[in-house]
GUDO-779888 format. One record per residue (C-alpha): residue number from 0; residue in one letter; z, y, x. Coordinates in steps of 0.02 Angstrom, whole numbers. Layout:
N
+-----+-----+--------+--------+--------+
|   n | res |     pz |     py |     px |
+-----+-----+--------+--------+--------+
| NUM |   a |      Z |      Y |      X |
...
+-----+-----+--------+--------+--------+
end
This chain:
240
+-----+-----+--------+--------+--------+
|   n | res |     pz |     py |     px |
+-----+-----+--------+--------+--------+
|   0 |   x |   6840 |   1148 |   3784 |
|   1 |   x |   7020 |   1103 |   3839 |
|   2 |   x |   7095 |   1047 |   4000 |
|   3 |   x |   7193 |    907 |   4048 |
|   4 |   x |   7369 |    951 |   4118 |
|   5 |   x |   7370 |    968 |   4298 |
|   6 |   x |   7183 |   1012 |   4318 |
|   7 |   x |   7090 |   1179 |   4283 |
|   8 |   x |   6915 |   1117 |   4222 |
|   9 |   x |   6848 |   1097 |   4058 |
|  10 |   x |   6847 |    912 |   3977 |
|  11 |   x |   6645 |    937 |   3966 |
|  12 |   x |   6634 |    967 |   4155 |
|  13 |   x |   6748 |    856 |   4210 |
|  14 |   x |   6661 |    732 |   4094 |
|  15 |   x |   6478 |    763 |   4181 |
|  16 |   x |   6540 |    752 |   4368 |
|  17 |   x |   6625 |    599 |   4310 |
|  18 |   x |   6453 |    534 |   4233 |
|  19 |   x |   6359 |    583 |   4377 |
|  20 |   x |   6479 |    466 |   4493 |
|  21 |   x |   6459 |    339 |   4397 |
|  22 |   x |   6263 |    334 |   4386 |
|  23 |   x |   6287 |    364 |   4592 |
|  24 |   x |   6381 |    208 |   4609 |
|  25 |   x |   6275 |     92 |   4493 |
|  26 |   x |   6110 |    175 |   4578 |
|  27 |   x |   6185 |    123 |   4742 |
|  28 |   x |   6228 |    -47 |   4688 |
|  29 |   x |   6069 |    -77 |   4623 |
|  30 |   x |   6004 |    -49 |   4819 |
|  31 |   x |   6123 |   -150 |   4909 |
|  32 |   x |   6165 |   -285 |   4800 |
|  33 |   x |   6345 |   -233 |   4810 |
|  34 |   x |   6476 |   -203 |   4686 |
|  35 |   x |   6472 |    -26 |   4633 |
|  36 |   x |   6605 |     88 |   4726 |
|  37 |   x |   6693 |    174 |   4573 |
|  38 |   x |   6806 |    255 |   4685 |
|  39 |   x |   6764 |    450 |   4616 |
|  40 |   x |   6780 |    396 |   4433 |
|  41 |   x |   6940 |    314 |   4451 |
|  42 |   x |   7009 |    449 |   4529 |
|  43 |   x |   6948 |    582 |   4413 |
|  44 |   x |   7046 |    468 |   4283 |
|  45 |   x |   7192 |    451 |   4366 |
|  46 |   x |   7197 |    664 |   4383 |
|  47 |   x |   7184 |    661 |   4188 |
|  48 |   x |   7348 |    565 |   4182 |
|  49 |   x |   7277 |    391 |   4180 |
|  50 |   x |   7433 |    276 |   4225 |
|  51 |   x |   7366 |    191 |   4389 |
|  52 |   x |   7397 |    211 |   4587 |
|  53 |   x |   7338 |    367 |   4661 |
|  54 |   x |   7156 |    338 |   4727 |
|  55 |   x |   7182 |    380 |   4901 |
|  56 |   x |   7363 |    328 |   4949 |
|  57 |   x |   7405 |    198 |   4822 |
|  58 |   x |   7571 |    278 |   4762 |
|  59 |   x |   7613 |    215 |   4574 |
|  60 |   x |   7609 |    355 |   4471 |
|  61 |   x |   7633 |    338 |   4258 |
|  62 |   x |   7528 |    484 |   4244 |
|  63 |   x |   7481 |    603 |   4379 |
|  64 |   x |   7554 |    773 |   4383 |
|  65 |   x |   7507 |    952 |   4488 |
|  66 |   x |   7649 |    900 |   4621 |
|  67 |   x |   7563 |    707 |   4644 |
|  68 |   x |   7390 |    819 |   4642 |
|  69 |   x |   7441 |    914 |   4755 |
|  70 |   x |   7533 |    761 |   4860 |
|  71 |   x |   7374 |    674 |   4857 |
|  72 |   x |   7276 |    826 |   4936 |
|  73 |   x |   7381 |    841 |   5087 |
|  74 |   x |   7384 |    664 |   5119 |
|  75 |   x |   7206 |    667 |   5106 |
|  76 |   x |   7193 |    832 |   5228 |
|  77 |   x |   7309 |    756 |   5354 |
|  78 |   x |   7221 |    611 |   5364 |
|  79 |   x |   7069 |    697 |   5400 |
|  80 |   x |   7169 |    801 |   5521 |
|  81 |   x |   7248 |    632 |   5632 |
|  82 |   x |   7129 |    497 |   5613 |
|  83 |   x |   7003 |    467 |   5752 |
|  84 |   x |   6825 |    384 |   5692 |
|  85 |   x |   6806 |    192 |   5722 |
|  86 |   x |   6717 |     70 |   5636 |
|  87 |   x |   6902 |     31 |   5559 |
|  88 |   x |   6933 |    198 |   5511 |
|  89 |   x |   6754 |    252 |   5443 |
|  90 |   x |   6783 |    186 |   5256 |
|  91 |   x |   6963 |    262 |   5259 |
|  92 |   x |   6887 |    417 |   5320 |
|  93 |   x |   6757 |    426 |   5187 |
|  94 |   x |   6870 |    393 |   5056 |
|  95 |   x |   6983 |    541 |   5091 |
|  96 |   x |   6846 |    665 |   5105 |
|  97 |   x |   6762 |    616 |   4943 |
|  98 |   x |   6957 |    602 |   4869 |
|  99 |   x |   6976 |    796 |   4957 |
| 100 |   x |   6833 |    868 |   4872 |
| 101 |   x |   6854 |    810 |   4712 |
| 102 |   x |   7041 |    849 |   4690 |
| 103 |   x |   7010 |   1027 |   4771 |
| 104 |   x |   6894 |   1062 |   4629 |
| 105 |   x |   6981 |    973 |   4487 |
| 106 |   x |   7145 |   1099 |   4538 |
| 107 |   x |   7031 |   1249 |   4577 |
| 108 |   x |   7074 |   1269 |   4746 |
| 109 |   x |   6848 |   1291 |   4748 |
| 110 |   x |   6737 |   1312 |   4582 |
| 111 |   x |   6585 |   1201 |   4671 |
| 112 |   x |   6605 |   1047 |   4579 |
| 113 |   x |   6539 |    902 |   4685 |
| 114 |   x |   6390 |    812 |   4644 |
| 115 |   x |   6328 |    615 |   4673 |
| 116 |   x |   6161 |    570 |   4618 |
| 117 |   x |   6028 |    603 |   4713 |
| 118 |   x |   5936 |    770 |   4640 |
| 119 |   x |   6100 |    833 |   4551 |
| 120 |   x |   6158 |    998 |   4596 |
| 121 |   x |   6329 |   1068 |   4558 |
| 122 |   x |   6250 |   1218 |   4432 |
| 123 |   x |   6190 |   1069 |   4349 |
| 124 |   x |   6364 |   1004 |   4299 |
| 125 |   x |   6433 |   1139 |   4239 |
| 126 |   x |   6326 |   1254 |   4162 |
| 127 |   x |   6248 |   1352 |   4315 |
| 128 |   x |   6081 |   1330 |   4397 |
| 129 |   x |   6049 |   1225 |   4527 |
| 130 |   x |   6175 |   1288 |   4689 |
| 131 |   x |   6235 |   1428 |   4581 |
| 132 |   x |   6382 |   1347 |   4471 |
| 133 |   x |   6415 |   1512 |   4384 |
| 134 |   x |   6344 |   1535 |   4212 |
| 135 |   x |   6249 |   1645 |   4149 |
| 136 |   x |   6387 |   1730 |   4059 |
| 137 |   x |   6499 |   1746 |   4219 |
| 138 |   x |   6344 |   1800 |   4311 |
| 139 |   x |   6311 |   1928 |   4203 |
| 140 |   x |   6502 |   1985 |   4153 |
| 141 |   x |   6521 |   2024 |   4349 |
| 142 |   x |   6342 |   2120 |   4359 |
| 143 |   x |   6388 |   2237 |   4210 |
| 144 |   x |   6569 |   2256 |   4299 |
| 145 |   x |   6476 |   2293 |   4460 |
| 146 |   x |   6358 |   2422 |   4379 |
| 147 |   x |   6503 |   2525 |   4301 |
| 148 |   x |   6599 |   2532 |   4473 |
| 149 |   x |   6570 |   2643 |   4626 |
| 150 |   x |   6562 |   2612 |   4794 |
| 151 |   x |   6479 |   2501 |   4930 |
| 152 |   x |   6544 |   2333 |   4875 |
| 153 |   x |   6511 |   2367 |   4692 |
| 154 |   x |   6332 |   2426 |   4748 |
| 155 |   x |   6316 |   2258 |   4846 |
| 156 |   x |   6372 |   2156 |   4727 |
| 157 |   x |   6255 |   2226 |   4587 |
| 158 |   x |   6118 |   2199 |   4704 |
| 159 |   x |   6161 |   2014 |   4757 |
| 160 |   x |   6160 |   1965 |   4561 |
| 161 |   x |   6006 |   2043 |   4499 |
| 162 |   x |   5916 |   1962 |   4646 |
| 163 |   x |   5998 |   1790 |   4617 |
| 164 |   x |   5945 |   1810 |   4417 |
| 165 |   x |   5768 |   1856 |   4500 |
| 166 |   x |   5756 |   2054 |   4443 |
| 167 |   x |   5794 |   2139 |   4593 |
| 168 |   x |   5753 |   2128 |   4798 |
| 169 |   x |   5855 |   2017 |   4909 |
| 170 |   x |   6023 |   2126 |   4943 |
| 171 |   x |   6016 |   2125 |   5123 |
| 172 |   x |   5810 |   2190 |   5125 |
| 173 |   x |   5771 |   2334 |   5252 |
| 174 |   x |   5616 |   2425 |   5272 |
| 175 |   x |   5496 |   2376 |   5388 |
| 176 |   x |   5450 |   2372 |   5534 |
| 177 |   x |   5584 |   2252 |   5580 |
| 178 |   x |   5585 |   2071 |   5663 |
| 179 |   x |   5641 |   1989 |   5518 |
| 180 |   x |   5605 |   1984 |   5331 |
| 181 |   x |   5715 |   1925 |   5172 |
| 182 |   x |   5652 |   1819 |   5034 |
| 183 |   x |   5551 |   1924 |   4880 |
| 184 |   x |   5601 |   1892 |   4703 |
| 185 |   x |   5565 |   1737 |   4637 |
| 186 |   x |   5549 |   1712 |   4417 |
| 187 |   x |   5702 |   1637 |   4378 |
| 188 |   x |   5797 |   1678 |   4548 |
| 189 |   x |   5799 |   1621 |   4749 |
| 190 |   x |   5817 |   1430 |   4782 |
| 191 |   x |   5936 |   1347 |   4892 |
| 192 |   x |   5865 |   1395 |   5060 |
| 193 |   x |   5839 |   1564 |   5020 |
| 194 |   x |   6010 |   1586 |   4941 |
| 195 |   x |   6097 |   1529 |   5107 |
| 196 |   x |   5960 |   1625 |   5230 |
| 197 |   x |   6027 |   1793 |   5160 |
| 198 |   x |   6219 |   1734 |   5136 |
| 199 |   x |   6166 |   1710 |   5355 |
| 200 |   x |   6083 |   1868 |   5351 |
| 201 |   x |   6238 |   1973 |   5279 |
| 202 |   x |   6367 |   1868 |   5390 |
| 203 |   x |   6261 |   1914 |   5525 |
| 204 |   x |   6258 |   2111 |   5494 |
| 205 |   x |   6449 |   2110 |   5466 |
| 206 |   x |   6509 |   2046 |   5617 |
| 207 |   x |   6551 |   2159 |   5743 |
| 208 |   x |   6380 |   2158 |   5856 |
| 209 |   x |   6309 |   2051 |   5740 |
| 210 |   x |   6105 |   2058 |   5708 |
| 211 |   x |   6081 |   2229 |   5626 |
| 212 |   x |   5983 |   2195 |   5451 |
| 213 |   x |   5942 |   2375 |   5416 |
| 214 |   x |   6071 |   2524 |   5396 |
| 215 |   x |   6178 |   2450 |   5277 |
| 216 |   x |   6369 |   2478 |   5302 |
| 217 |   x |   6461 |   2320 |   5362 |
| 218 |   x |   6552 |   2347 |   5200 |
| 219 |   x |   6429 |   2324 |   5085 |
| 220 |   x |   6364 |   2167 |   5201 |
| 221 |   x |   6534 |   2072 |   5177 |
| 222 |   x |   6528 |   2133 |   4988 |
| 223 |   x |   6354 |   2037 |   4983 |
| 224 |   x |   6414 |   1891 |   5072 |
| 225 |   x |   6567 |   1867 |   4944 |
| 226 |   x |   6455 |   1886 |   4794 |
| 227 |   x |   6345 |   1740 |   4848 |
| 228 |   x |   6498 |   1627 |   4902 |
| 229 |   x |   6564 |   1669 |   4719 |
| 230 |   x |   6406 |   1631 |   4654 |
| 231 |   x |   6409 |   1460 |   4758 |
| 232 |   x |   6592 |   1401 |   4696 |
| 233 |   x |   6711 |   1528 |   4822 |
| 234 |   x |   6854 |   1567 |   4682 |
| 235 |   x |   6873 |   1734 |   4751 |
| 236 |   x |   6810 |   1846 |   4653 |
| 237 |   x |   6708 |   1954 |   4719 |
| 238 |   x |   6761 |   2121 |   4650 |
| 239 |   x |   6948 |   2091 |   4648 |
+-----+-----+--------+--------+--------+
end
């Protein structure tokens, strides 16, 4: 799979967030009676050089390159950053976060591709599983890496994988008794809410006089945390 120039995501994946914006728009059409808002696929077209105004700020480009990416996302951020809400400036608004999120994914600035349709997920665009956009063959390059290392953030990290591919215990799990419990494993790994109630859970034991979840080292807490966020689209590896 190739890459167009001045964006960091294979044609195929690119391709199916562009496909899911479109069936978005015409789904949404269909309800209001409106003309379809093609805002996401035009701009994915215009990042892979497509001869047309930028989507957000209307500058003529011939065909866009990183620097009128790049352009584009800080117009969009400061926009975000020095615009007040009003009923004049909600559709602006709108436009530049959708714009934002796109553009910082197309670039890589985040691996969570965005998603449109109602019941699409980003794993499902790009070869992951549901909120987990990391394949199977990332998933389990990093768990043999974390296996072979040594250490509490390699021992975290081992542990946050084999419980999000469903063969080991939730990472942050303590024995009882205790006031709180963490999601068992589930055939085929944790869903969405359980996913993000132990992302809280290791947050929580990391902070300085956070919630204690057992006697796990604060180390190994932040190592669990930045497994899940790479699992979830964080490009920070979480080993590195």
């Amino acid at each position: 799979m190739t890459t167009e120039p001045g964006t960091r995501r294979p044609a195929a994946h690119i391709a199916a967030v562009r496909d899911d914006a479109l069936q978005a728009a015409d789904n949404a059409a269909a309800l209001t009676g409106q003309p379809p808002d093609y805002l996401i696929p035009y701009a994915i077209d215009w990042a892979e050089g497509r001869p047309a105004p930028a989507p957000f700020t209307g500058k003529p480009t011939a065909a866009a390159s990183p620097e009128d990416l790049q352009a584009e996302i800080s117009a969009c951020e400061t926009y975000l950053t020095t615009t007040n809400y009003s009923d004049e400036t909600a559709q602006q608004l709108e436009d530049a976060r959708d714009v934002l999120e796109l553009l910082r994914w197309i670039t890589g600035k985040t691996d969570k591709p965005p998603a449109y349709s109602d019941g699409t997920l980003p794993g499902d665009l790009v070869g992951g599983r549901g909120v987990i956009v990391r394949s199977t063959a990332d998933l389990t390059a990093l768990a043999t890496a974390a296996r072979t290392g040594t250490g509490p953030r390699a021992t975290a990290v081992a542990a946050t994988l084999a419980w999000l591919a469903g063969t080991g215990p939730a990472p942050m799990a303590h024995p009882e008794p205790g006031p709180c419990t963490h999601p068992a494993p589930q055939p085929g790994g944790p869903g969405e809410q359980a996913i993000i109630r132990e992302q809280r859970a290791a947050e929580e034991h990391a902070e300085p006089g956070g919630y204690r979840h057992g006697t796990h080292t604060p180390a190994y807490a932040a190592a669990v945390t930045g497994a899940i966020r790479w699992a979830l689209g964080d490009p920070e590896q979480p080993l590195s």
